[in-house]
N, C-alpha and C positions, 0 to 999 in steps of 0.2 A: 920196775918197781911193782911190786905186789900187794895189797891189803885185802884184806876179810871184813867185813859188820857180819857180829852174830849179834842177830836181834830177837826177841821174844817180841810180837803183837798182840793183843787182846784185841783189842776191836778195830784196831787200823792206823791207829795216831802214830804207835812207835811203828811201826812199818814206811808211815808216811815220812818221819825223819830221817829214817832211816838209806828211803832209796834219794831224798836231798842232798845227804851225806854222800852216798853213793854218786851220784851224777856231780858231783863239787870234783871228788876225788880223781874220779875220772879224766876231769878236765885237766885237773892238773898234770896226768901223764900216769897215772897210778890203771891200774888193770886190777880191779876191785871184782869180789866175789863176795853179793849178801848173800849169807846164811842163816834160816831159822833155825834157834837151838837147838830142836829138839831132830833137825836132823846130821849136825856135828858128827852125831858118832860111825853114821856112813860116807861123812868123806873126812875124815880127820887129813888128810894132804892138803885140805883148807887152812889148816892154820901151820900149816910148817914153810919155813923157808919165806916168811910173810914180813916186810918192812913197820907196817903197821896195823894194829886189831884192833877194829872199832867193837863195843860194846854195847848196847841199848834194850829196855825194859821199860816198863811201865810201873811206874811207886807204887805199893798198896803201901797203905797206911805208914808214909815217910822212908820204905825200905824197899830193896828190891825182892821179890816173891820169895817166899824159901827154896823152891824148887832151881830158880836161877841162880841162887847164892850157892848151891850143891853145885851146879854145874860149873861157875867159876871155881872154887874148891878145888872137881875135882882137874879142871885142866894141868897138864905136862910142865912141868918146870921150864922158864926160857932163859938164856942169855943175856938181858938187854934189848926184846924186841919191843917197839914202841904200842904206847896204846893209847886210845882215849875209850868214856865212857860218858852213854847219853841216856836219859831218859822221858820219860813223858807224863806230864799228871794233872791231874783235876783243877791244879787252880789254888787249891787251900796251901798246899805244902812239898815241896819234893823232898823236905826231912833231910835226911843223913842215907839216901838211897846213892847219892854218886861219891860218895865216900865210900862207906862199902864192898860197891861196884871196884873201884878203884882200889881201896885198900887189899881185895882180893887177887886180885891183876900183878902188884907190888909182890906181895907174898910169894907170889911166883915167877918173878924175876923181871916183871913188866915195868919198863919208864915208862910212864903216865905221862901222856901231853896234857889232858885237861879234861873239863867235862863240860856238860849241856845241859839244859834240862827247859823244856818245852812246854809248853802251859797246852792241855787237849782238853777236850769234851769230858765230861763227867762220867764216868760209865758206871755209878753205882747209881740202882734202881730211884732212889731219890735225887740224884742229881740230874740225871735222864727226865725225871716228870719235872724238876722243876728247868730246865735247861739252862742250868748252868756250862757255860765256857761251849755252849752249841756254835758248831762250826771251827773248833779250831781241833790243829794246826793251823792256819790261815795260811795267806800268804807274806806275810810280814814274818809270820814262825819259821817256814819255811826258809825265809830270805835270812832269816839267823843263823839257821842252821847251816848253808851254805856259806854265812860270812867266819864259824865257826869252823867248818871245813878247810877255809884257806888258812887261820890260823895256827890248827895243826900243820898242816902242808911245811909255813913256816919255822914253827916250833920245831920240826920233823929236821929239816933241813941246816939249823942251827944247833942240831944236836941238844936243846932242852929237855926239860923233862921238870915234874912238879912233885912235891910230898903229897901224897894222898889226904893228909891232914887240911889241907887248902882248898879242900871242895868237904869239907864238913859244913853242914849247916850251924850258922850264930843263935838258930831259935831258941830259946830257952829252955822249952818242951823239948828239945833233941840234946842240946848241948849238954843238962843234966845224965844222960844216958849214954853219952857220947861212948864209941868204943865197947860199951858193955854187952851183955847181952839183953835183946830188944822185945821180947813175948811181954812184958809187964807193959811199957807202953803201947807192943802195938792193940795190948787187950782193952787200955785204958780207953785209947783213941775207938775202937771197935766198939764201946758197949753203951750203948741208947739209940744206937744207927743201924745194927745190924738185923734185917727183918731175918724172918722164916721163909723157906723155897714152898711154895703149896704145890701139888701134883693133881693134874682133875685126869682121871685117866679114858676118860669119855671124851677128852679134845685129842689124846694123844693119837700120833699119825703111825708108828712104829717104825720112824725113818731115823733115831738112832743119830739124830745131824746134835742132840743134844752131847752123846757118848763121845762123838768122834770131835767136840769143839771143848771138852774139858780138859783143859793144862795140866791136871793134875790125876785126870783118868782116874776120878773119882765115880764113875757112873759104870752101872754094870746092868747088863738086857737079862730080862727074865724070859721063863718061856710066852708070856702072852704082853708083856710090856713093860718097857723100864724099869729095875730097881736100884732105888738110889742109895748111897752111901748118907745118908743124912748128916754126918760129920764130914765135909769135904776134910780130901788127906791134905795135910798142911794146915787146916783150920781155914784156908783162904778163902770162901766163901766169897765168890769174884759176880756171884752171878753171871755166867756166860752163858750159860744152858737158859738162863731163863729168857736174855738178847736172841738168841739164837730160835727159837723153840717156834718148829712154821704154824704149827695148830692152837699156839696160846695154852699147851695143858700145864707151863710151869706160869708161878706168879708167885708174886712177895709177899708177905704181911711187915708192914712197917711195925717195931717197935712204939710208935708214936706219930703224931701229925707230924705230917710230912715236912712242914714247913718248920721244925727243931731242927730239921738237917743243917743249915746255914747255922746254925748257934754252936752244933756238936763240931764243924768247920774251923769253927772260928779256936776253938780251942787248942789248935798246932798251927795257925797259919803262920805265914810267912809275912814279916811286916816289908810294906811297899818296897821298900829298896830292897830289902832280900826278895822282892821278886824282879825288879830291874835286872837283877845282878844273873842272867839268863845261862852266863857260859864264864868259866877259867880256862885258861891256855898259859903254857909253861911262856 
């Protein structure tokens, strides 16, 4: 028996799930191969001939990246081969991201066992100063993710499978939008929070670790030092360059006191039991 995890990581969280899921599966007897997306298209014989394809991503603002959603897109039509999809987030909301995920999967001939979605560290610039959800995945997260694992395994083995409509989030703020297309909220969600990238090019090192950690290869080297795309492609504006940056030459300007960020939060969260509610399985 064979599976795949193509995961996309930003800063480590979805990766962490990812290799739990990985070591679960294992155990079960499965002969797993993780894949970071963006290297699929050099071993595409990763996902053929494969019993089950794990998915996982990290939610910007309740959806999975655009970049990721292409890449499901544009995957090969299947048969019937199973799937689940996981992802990872801040804490406020993972939105309509394992829906999506999943509704994409479906599109393309994928039974869906279920999904995940994992509470991680904060990694927008405001969530970072104020440390929110510092420290996780934890181990309690972790220990989900693997109890998550055996219940695919099961699901797998019992031949189920799930409507991708059944990992839709009940938020209000999503469920109005459900299914449609998603730029008007993810602007809504985006606008009082999203700082400015500032560049001091008197810290910068010319080590380029900014160029080669952008998802979106929005950043382009000049002759004497970095020039940036100031409209990241996609609009995603993820700040990595600025986590990443060893000289300190990139930095934020918040829209506002930092401390709004928790209010701007609070406007998609996820009420308590929709965050209990961590995983479905067919």
């Amino acid at each position: 028996m064979r599976s795949t995890i193509v995961y996309f990581s930003q800063t480590g969280n979805t990766e962490k799930v990812a290799y739990a899921l990985y070591d679960r599966l294992q155990a079960a007897g499965y002969t797993v191969t993780p894949l970071l997306y963006e290297d699929v298209a050099d071993f595409p014989e990763a996902l053929e001939g494969i019993d089950i394809l794990g998915v996982g991503f990290p939610t910007f603002f309740g959806y999975p990246p655009k970049f990721f959603e292409r890449f499901l897109r544009g995957l090969k039509k299947v048969n019937g081969t199973y799937a689940f999809v996981f992802t990872t987030y801040g804490g406020a909301t993972a939105g309509d991201g394992l829906y999506e995920a999943a509704a994409a999967l479906a599109k393309k001939g994928y039974r869906i066992l279920g999904g995940l979605k994992i509470e991680g560290s904060d990694s927008y610039p405001q969530g970072r100063e104020l440390a929110i959800n510092a420290g996780r995945p934890d181990a309690a997260d972790l220990a989900a993710a693997a109890e998550f694992a055996d219940l695919v395994v099961a699901a797998r083995k019992a031949g189920r499978s799930l409507d991708p409509e059944r990992l839709a989030s009940p938020t209000p703020f999503f469920a109005a939008g459900h299914g449609k297309p998603h730029d008007a909220l993810v602007k809504k969600l985006r606008k009082g929070i999203e700082g400015k990238i500032l560049f001091n090019k008197e810290q910068c090192l010319f080590c380029e670790t900014c160029k080669k950690s952008c998802p979106t290869r929005s950043i382009r080297t000049g002759e004497k030092f970095p020039e940036f795309s100031w409209k990241c492609i996609d609009g995603l504006r993820c700040y990595q360059c600025v986590r990443v940056c060893p000289g300190k030459a990139l930095s934020v300007a918040y829209p506002g006191p930092v401390e709004d960020y928790r209010r701007f939060r609070d406007l998609s969260a996820d009420s308590p039991g929709e965050k209990r509610r961590t995983m479905v399985t067919a």
